[in-house]
N, C-alpha and C positions, 0 to 999 in steps of 0.2 A: 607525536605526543599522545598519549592517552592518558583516562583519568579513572579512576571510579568514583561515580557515583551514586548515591541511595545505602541500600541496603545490602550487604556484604553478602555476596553469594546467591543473590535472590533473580540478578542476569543468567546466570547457569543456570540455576536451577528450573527458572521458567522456562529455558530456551532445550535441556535438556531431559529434565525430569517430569515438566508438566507442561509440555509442548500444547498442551489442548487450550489454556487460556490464551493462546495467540491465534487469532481470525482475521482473515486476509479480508480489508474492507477496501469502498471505492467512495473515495471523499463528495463526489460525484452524486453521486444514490444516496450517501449519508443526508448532505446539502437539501438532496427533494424530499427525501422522507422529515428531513426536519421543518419544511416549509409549507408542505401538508399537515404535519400537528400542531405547526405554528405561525400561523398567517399572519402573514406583518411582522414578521420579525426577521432579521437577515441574520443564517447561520454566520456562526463565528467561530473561530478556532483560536484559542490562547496559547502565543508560540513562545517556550522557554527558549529562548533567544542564544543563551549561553551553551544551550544544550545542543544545537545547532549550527553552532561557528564553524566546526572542523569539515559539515557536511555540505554548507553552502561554499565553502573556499571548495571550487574544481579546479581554478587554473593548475597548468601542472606542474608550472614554476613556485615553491612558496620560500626560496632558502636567499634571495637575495632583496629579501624586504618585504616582499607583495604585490603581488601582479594587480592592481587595486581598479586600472580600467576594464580590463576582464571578470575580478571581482562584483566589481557593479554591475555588469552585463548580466553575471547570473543572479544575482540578487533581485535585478528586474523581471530576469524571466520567471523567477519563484512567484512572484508579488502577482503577476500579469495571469498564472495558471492558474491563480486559486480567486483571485475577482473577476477573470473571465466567467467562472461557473458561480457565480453567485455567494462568494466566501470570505465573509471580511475577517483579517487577521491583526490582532491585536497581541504588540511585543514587547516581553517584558524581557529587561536585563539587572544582572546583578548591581545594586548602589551602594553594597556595604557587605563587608564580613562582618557577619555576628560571631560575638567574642566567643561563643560557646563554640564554635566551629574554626575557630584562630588555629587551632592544633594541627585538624584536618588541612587547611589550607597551607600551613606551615609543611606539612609534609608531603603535599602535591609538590609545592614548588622547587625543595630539595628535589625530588623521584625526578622532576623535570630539569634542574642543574646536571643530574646525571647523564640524560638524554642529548644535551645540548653539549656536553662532551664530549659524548659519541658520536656527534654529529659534524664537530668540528675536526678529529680524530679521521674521518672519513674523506671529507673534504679534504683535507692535507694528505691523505695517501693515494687519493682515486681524481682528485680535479674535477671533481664533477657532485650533482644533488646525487644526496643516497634517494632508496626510495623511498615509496610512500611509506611503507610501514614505519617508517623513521618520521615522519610529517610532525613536522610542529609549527602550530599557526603563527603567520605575522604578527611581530607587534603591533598592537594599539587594534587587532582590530575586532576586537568587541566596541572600541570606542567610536571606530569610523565606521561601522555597520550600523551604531542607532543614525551617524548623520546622512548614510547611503538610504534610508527607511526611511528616516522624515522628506529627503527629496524627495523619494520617488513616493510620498502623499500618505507614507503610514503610519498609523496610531503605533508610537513606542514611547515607553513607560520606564522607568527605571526604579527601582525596587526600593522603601527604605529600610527594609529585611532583606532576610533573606529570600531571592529570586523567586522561589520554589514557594511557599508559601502563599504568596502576593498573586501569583498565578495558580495555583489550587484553591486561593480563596476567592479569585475573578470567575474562574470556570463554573464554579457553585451557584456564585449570588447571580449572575447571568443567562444563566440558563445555555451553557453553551455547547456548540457541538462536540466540544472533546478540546482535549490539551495535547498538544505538537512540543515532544520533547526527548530525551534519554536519561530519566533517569529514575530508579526505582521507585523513589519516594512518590511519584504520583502512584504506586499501584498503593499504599499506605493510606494515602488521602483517602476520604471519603469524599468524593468531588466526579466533577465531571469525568469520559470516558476519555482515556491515555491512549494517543496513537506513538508510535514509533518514527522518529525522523532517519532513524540510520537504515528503515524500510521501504523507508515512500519511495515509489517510483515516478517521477514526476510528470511523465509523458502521460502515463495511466489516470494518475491520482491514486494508484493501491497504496494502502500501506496493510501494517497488522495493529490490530485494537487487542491492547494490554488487558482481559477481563476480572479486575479484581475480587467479583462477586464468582466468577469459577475457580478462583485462586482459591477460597476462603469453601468453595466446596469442597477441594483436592484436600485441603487440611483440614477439615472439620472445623473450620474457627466461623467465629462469627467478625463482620465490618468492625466491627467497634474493638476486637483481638486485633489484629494488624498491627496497629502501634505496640502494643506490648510486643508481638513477635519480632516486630525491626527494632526495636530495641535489645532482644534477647542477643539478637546475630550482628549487631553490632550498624551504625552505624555512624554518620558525620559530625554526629554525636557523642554519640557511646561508641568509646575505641574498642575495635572489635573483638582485643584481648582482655577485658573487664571481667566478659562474662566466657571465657573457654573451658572451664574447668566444667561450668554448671552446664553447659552444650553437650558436653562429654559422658557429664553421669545422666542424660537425656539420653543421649548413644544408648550409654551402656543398657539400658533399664528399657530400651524400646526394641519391640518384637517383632515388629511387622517390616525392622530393616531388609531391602530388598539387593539382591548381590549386581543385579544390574544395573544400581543407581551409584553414581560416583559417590564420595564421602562427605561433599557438602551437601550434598540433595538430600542425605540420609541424615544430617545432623538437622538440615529443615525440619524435613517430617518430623523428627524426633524430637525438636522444639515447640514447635506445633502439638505434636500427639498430646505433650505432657498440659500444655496449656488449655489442652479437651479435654482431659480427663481428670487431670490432679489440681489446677487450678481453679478450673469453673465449678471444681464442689464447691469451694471456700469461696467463691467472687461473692461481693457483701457482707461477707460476717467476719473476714481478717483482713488486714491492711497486708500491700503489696510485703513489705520488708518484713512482715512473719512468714509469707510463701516462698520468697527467692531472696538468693545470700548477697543482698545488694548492701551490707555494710556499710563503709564512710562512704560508699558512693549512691546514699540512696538521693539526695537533691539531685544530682545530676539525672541519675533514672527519670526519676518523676518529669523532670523538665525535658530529657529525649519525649517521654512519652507525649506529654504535652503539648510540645512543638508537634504532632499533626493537629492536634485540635483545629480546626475551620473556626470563622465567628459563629456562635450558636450549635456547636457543638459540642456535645458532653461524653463523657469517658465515665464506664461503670467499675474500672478497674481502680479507682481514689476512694476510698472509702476514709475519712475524716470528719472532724467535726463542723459544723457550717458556718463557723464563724470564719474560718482558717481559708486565705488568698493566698495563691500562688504567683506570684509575679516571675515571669521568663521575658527578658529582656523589654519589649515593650509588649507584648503580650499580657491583660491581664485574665488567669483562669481563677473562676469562683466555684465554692461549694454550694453547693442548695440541696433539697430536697429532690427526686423525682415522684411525683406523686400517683402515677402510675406504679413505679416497683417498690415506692416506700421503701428507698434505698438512694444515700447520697450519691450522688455524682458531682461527676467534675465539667463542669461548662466553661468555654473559651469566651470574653468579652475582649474583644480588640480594640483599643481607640482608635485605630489606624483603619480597623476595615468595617466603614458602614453597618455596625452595630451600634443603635443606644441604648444608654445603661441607663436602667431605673431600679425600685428597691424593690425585692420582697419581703414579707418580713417571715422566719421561720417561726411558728407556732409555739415551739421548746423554749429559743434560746432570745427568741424576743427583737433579735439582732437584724440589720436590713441584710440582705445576700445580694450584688448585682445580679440582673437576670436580662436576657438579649429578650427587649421588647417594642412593640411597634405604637406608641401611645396618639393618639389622634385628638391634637389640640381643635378644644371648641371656641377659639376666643381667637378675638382680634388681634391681627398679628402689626404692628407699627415695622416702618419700611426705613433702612439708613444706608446713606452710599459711602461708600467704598472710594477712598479722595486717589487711590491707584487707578483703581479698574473705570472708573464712573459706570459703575455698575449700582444696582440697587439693589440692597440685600433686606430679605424682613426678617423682622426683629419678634422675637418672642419672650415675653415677660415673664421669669421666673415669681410664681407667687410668696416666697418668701424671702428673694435677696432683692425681690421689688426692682431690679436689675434688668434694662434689656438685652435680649440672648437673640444674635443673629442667627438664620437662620439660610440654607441652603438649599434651592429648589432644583432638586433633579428635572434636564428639561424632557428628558422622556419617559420616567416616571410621575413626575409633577409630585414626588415624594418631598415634603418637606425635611431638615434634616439640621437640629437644632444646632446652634456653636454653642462650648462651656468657654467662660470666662474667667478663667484663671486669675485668683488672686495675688498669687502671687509672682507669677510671670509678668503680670498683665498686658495678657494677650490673650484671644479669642483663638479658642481651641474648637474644629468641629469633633463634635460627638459623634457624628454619623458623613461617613464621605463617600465619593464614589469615585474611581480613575475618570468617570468620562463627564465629571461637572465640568462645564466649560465656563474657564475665568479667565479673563486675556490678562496677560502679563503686563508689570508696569510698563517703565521706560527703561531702556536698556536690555529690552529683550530682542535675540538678531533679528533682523527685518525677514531674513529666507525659510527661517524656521518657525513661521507663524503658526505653527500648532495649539490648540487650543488644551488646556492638560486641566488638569485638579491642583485646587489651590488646595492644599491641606499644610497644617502646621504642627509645631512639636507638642505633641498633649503633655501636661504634667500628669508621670503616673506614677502608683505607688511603688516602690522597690524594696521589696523584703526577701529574707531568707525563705525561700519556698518552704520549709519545714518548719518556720516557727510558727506557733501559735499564737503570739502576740504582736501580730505585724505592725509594724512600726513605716509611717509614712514618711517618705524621704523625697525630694524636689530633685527631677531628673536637671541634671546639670549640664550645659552647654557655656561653647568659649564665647558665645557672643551674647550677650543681653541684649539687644534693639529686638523687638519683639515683628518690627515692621522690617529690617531686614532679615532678619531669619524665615517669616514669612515667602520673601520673593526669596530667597536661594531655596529652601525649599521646593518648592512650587518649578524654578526653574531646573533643580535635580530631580522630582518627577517627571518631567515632559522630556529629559534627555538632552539641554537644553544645554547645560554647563556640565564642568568633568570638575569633579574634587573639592567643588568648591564649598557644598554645603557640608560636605563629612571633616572639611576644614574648621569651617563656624560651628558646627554642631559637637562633633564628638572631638575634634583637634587629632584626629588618628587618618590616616591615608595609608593605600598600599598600592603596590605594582608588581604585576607579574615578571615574568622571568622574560629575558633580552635574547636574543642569538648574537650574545656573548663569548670572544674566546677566552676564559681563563688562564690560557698559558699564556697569553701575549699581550704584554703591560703595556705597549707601545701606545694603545687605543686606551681611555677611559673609558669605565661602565658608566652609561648614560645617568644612574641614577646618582653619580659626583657630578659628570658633565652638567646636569640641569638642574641640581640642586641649589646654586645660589639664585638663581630666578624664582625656583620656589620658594626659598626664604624673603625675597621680598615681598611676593606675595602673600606668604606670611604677616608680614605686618602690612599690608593692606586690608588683606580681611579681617585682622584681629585687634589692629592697633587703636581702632577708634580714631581715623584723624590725626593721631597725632606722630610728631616726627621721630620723637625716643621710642624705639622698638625695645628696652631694655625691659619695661614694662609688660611685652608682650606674652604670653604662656607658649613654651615650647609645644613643636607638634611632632607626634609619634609618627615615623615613617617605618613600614613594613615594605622595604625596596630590597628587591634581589638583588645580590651583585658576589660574586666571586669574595669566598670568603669570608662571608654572610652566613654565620649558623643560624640566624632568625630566630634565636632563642628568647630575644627581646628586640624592641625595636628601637630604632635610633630617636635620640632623642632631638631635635635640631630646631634649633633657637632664628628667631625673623632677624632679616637683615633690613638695617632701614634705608629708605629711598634715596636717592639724590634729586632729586625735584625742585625745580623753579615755584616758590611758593608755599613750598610743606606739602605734605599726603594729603591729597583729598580727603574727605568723607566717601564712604559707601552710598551714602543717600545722594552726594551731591553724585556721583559718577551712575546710581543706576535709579534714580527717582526725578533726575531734573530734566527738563523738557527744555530745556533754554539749546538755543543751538548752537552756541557758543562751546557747550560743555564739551562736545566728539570733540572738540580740539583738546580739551583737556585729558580727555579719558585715551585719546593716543598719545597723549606725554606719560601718560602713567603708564601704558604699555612698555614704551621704550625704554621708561624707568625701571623697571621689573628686568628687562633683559639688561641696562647699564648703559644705555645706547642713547642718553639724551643729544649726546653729540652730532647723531648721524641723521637726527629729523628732517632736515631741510635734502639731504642726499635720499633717504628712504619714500621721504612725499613726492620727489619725481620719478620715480618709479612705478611703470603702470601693472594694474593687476593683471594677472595673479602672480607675477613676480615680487611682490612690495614684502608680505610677511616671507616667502624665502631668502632674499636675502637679509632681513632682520636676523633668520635663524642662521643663516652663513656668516653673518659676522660677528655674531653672536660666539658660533663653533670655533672660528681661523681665534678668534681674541685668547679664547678657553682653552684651546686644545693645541699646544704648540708643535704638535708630529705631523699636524697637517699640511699638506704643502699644495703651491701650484699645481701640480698635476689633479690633485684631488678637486681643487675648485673647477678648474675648468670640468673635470667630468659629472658637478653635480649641475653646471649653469649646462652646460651643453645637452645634458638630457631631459630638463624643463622645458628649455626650448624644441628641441625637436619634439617631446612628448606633445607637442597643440595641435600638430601637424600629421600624428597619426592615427588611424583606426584602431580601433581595439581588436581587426584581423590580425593587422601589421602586427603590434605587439605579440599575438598569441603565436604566430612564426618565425619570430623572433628567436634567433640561435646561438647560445655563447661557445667559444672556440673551449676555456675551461672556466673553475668557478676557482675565486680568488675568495680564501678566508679571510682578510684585510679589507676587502670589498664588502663581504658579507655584512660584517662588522658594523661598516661604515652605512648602508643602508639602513640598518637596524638603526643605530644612532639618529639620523634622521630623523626616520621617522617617528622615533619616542620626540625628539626637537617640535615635531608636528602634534602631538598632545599637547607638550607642555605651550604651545601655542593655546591648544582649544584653552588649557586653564586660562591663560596668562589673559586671553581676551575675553571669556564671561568674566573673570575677576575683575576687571575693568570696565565691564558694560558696555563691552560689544562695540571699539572703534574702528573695527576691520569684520570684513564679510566672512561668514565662516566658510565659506567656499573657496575663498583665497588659499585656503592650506588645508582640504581636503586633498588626499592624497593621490584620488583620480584626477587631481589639474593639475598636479606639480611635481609627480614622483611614479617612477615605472622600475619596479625590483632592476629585472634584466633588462631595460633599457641604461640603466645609470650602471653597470654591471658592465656593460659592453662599452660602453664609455670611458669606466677605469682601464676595462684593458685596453683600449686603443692609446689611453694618455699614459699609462704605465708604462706603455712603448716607445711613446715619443713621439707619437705621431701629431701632426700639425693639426690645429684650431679646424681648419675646413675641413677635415679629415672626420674628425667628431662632431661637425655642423654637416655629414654628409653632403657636402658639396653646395651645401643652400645658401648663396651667397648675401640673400635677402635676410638672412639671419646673422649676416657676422658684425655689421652693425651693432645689434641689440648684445648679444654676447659682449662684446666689448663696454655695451656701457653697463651692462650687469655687474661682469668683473671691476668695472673703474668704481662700481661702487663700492663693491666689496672691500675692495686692498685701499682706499683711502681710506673708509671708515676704520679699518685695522691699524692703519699708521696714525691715524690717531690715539690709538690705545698703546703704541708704541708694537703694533706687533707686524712685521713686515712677512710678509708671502714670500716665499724662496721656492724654487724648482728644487726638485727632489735630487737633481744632479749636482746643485750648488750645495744643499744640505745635508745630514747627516743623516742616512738610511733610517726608514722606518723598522727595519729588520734588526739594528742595533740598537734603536729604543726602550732597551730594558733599564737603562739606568736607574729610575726609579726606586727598584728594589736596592741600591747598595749605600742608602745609609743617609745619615739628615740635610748631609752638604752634599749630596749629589743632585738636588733636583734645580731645576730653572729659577731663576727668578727676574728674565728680563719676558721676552713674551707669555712668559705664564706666572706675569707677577696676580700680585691678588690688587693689586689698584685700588688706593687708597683707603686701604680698611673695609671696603665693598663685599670683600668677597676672597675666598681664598681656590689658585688653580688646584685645579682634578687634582694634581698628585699629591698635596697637601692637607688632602681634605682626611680626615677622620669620620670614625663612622656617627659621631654625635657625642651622648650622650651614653654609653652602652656598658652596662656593668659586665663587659668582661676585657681579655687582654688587647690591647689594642696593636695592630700590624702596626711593624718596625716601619715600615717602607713611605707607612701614611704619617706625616707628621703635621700636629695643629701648632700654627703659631699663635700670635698673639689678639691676630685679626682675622680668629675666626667667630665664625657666624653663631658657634653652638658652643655649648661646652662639653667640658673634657671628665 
């Protein structure tokens, strides 16, 4: 799988036309030089986490789900090289697509439907992994990389922007050694120094430092041109064909084209050239959209532009009046004066990233302008705790809403750092935050992942038309009003803590990459029907408020890949309500009560989510880390009616064996061939293994998250080599390798599984009793062809994979999928 990122053309261009801003460094030397200029301070490197995924997977296996105890091995050894020498690393992962960038990511994930075609395409002619060029990462594992980091003791963060951002604006306000990533937009940042991850050699420490200050020599531009130029050439932003015409008549009209330089490198320069010569007459005395033909698409412009902005940084390319706020998603940028160029510019004020706003007032127009400043209160600050954290927060007195304003004491800056008190949220918004405030989490946070993170919460900011002039203040809206539990999912989606669950309450939109899914073979569900009635009931767990009518509930927009998925819109999919002894809990009762009674509760709600109240007493004797796999196998046998005997035994048999081996064993590990079907099935799993991490912070944490990390319960080609032993028929001790001390345990795994099923009415059959997985297509042929005794939808709960529809979706809907009456979402 590949991707691009950053700036369209600007990888080539460095790597081939301006090779000189790339300098071989030694993270090593970097480390002492920086502890020579800065005593007491321990170098740090901010690792774009996402940027990095495809480079830390080395195992050489990655097509049968993920080699994930080899995975962790290198993971550790990454971690072990760089705090051996003195280097603390601090990881940010993506927590959200920003809407502006929905396009882009919409069109990765097609480019990667493509790949995963040809991949399966390959598989079925050759029996075997193609190669690496072909490499596409396992599922889920950006998600199981932050919980492999927080083991093994590192600070990881999760973004509530976008990535890229959140780590160009950590690199700045920290003073750090540089940013560990690939992708263009750090050479745009004005921030710390960009190293290369797809260069580091990690035995060395070399890598190559990205130099954006010789970048900006090569083309004559000045730091603060950058953004305007990655905008010209298009990027994740600005689609790259906005502006090709105006690239063109740059070609045309530039002279110092060079015949040695390929044709993007020459449209660079040529974009550049003109922004030195033709633009910087006029910078100050015309607005951007009298220089360049950005038409209906000037808002977007200005807002690509924008987005580099850092907090406290200003762009001299806005020229406007100073009354006029640009609001970019939660970004707010303001005009003021510079009083140096007595010339306006444009300043970034972020709520989100430790900048506080205060007024100034402009001379002319009389009007406040926010401005990034550091005010040093002379007054007594009153002290109030926090009835979560029993922490003590001081309070700082606003002198005209006579209102105390808590306040947030950085513990290694000892910077104070006011909260705003929203009136009409009412909730205690910080004005100034920092990732490494340390607030321990309520109750309900996992016991293993005791990381200490930033408590920050949703600010209300303004939302206007970047372009008007009369900005009109609008109340950023989320699905959840409790200001106190929006706080803790928050807080627990920064620290990397829970999956899904705040972009749930917050914005009601979720998405999911792309499966190693085979599209031609209906036989298997796309995971994202498979686990969608679970998600819908935790839908009306985070949303319902308590209560049991989820009719009430607001649909949630899903952006899930699946075969035949144009993604032009997202599915609209409506909360299923619980079956529960009692009614839905409350949020607060499940993740603020301290009573010890509740873990009991909060694993009824678990089981309720997957439909499984039945099976509690069968699932509680079950010792870990078995206990959440087979929730998720009975879960699967109930849903997915093509599965059979053979397949259970090969997913119990490779748990068990997996306790008992090295992670040498594994890595010499040899499959005779690769089975598409198998493929498949891994994959499915392992999203089953997500939708676990939701399903348990949704609920406040009644099972260990280590229970169903996927280095203690899941081995790609261990479970791989297992199908094909069972696919053959070969006997139970055959696939327990002979370990007799294991058939035992295997047996009562399975007794648990196939009872819990015949409870649901769905009985296990051997693949020899039943009807071939290969003739499985039924499906497609028509409204009365599919099941309705094992893959009924039980009781109005829920309806099976093949009935399912894509939601709510304004366009034509597959013959094949039909919604009945008891479905979850509407039609």
């Amino acid at each position: 799988m590949s991707s691009v990122m950053g700036v369209r053309g600007l990888q080539g261009f460095v790597g081939s036309t301006c090779p000189h801003i790339c300098t071989v460094v030694n993270f090593k030397e970097l480390a002492e030089n920086h502890r020579s200029k800065h005593p007491g301070c321990t170098p740090t490197i901010v690792v774009d986490a996402m940027c990095c995924l495809r480079y830390w997977y080395t195992p050489e296996s990655w097509i049968c789900g993920g080699q994930w105890r080899e995975y962790f091995s290198a993971l550790r050894e990454f971690v072990t090289t760089f705090t051996t020498v003195g280097i603390k690393l601090i990881f940010f992962f993506d927590g959200m697509v920003e809407q502006h960038k929905r396009d882009e990511w919409v069109k990765r994930r097609l480019k990667n439907n493509r790949e995963i075609s040809r991949i399966f395409h390959y598989i079925k002619s050759h029996k075997e992994q193609p190669g690496r060029n072909m490499f596409f990462i396992p599922s889920g594992l950006a998600i199981f990389t932050r919980f492999a980091l927080k083991t093994l003791g590192q600070e990881t963060l999760c973004s509530l922007r976008e990535a890229d951002y959140e780590v160009a604006s950590y690199g700045l306000q920290n003073n750090c050694l540089g940013i560990l990533g690939e992708d263009t937009d750090y050479l745009i940042y004005d921030t710390s120094p960009y190293f290369s991850i797809s260069e580091l050699c990690l035995e060395s420490l070399n890598t190559i430092m990205l130099c954006r200050e010789k970048l900006c020599e090569s083309l004559n531009l000045k730091l603060a041109d950058l953004p305007l130029l990655a905008c010209l050439l298009g990027n994740d932003i600005i689609p790259e064909g906005m502006f090709e015409s105006f690239r063109y008549k740059c070609l045309s009209s530039y002279t110092s084209a060079k015949e040695n330089f390929d044709k993007k490198g020459n449209i660079i320069l040529a974009v550049a050239d003109h922004i030195s010569k033709v633009l910087h007459l006029h910078q100050g005395e015309k607005k951007l959209e009298e220089m360049l033909p950005l038409g209906p698409n000037k808002a977007l412009f200005y807002k690509g532009v924008a987005s580099y902005l850092l907090p406290g940084q200003k762009s001299p390319w806005f020229f406007q009046k100073p009354k006029d706020v640009i609001t970019l998603d939660k970004q707010v940028v303001s005009m003021c004066t510079d009083p140096e160029s007595k010339q306006e510019v444009l300043m970034c004020t972020d709520p989100e990233y430790k900048q506080e706003v205060s007024m100034c007032t402009h001379p002319e127009s009389k009007q406040g302008v926010p401005m990034c400043t550091d005010p040093e209160s002379k007054q007594e600050v009153p002290m109030c705790t926090d009835p979560e954290s029993k922490q003590e927060v001081p309070m700082c007195t606003d002198p005209e809403s006579k209102k105390g304003t808590p306040i947030y004491t950085h513990p290694e800056s000892k910077h104070e750092v006011p909260m705003c008190a929203d009136p009409e949220l009412k909730q205690e918004v910080p004005m100034c935050t920092h990732p490494e405030i340390k607030q321990k989490l309520p109750i309900g946070t996992d016991p293993e992942f005791k990381l200490e993170s930033p408590m920050c919460t949703n600010p209300g900011i303004k939302q206007e038309d970047p372009m008007n002039l009369e900005p009109e203040i609008k109340q950023q809206v989320t699905m959840v009003s409790d200001p106190e539990i929006l706080k803790v999912a928050q807080a627990q989606h920064v620290q990397g803590e829970s999956y899904l669950v705040y972009n749930i309450m917050s914005s009601g939109e979720i998405e999911c990459s792309n499966t190693l899914e085979d599209a031609l073979d209906q036989a298997l569900p796309s995971q994202a029907f498979a686990y969608r009635p679970v998600r819908q009931r935790v839908y009306a767990l985070l949303l319902g408020d308590g209560r049991d009518d989820s009719s009430s509930c607001p649909t949630v927009k899903e952006w899930f890949v699946y075969s035949g998925n144009p993604l032009k819109h997202p599915d609209l999919v409506r909360p299923l309500p619980m079956n529960l002894a009692g009614g839905t809990p409350s949020l607060k009762l499940l993740w603020l009560n301290q009573e010890p009674e509740i873990q009991a509760r909060r694993l009824d709600t678990l089981l309720a989510c997957f439909d499984l109240s039945s099976s509690r007493e069968e699932l509680q004797a079950v010792e870990n880390p078995f206990k959440a796999l087979c929730c998720l196998l009975i879960y699967l046998f109930v849903q997915v009616d093509t599965l059979c005997l053979e397949d259970l035994h090969a997913f119990v048999a490779q748990a068990l064996c997996l306790q008992g081996k090295s992670t040498l064993q594994l890595v010499d590990l040899q499959l005779d061939y690769v089975d598409p079907r198998a493929v498949q099935l891994g994959s499915l799993l392992v999203r089953g293994l997500t939708t676990l991490v939701l399903v348990n912070s949704a609920c406040g944490f009644p099972w260990r998250m280590s229970d169903f990390m996927p280095w203690n319960v899941f081995d790609g080609k261990l479970f791989h080599q297992k199908y094909l032993l069972s696919e053959k028929g070969y006997a139970v001790e055959v696939l327990l390798e002979q370990n007799r001390s294991q058939l035992t345990r295997f047996h009562n795994l399975k007794s648990v599984v196939c009872k819990a099923c015949m409870k649901e009415n769905r009985r296990i059959v051997s693949r020899q009793h039943g009807r071939s997985h290969h003739s499985g297509r039924w499906g497609r042929e028509g409204s009365g062809s599919h099941r309705t005794s094992s893959g009924h939808s039980r009781s109005g709960q829920g309806q099976h994979w093949r009935d399912q529809g894509p939601g709510s979706r304004p366009r034509e809907p597959d013959q094949w999928r039909r919604c009945s009456s008891s479905s979850g979402w509407s039609n």
